[in-house]
C-alpha positions in Angstrom: 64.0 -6.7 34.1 66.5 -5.6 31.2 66.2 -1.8 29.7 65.0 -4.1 26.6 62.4 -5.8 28.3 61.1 -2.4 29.7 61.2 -1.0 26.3 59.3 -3.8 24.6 56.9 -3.6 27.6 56.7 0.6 27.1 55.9 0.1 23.0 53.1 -2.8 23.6 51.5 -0.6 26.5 51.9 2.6 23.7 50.4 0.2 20.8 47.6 -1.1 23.5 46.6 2.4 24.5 46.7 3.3 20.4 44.7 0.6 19.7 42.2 1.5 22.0 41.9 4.7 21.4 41.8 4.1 17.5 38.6 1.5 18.8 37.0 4.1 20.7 37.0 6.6 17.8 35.8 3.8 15.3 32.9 3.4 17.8 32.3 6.8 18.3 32.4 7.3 14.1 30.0 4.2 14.5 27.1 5.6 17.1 27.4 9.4 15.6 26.9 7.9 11.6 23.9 6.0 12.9 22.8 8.8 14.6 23.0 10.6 11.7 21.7 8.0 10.0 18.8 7.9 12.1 18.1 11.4 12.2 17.6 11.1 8.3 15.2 8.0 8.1 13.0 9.8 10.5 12.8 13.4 8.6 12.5 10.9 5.4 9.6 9.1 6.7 7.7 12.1 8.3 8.5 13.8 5.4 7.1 11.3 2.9 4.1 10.6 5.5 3.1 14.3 4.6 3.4 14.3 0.9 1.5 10.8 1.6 -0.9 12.9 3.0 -1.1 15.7 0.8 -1.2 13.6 -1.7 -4.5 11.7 -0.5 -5.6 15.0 0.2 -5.4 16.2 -3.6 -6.8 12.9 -4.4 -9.9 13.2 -2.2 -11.1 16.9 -3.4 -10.3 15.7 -7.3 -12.9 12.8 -6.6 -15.5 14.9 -4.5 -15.2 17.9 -7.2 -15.8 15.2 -9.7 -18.8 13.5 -7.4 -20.3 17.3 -7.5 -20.0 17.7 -11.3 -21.6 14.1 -11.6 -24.6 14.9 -8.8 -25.4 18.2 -11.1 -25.1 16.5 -14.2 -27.9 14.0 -13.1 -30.2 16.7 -11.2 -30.2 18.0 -14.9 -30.9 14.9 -16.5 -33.4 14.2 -13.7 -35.5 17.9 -14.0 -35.3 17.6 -17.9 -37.3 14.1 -17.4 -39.5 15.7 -15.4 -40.2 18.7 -18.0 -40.4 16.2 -20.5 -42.5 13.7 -18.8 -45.4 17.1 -17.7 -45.5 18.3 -20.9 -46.2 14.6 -22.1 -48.9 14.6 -19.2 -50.5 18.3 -20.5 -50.8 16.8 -24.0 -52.4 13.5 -22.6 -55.1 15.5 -20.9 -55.2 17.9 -23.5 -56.2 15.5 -25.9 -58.3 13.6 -23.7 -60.1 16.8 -22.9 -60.7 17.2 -27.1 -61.8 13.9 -27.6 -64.4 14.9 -24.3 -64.8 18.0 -26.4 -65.9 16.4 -29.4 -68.0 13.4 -28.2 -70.1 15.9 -26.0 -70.6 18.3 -29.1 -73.5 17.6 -31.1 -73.9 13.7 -31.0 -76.6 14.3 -34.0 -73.8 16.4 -35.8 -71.3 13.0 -35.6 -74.5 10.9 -37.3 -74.9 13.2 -40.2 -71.3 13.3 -41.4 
């Protein structure tokens, strides 16, 4: 072989081994950026998993402080019916004791008026 022919041979073996190392790197880049990459969805999705949580977890004591206010609201309501409907109760008897009152009086006293 001619000094030319070695020379040529010498550059393509340089370019080949350039070339490959230049692929090597770009894989490399490649795996470590997905990596990277990676690394980030995973913090990302634990991270919104959590506010997720926290979130529901806000929601939750909201609706059972609001459940609470509702169930006292009613028991209330509920004992103020019941007031109401006794004291309804005490007049019926009351009166019914009048009338029982009255009738058992003097039944000759009810013919003269």
């Amino acid at each position: 072989m001619d000094e030319r022919n070695v020379d040529r041979a010498g550059n393509a073996a340089q370019q080949m081994a350039e070339i490959s190392r230049e692929s090597y790197r770009a894989v490399v880049e490649r795996a470590f950026a997905a990596r990277e990459s990676h690394e980030r969805l995973t913090r990302s999705f634990f991270e919104d998993g959590l506010e997720l949580l926290q979130d529901h977890a806000e929601l939750n004591r909201r609706t059972l402080t609001r459940l609470a206010d509702q169930a006292q609201e009613r028991r209330e309501i509920l004992l103020d019916l019941s007031r109401d409907s006794l004291d309804s109760y005490e007049e019926f008897v009351g009166s019914l004791s009048e009338f029982y009152d009255d009738v058992a009086e003097d039944p000759r006293r009810k013919e003269k008026e």
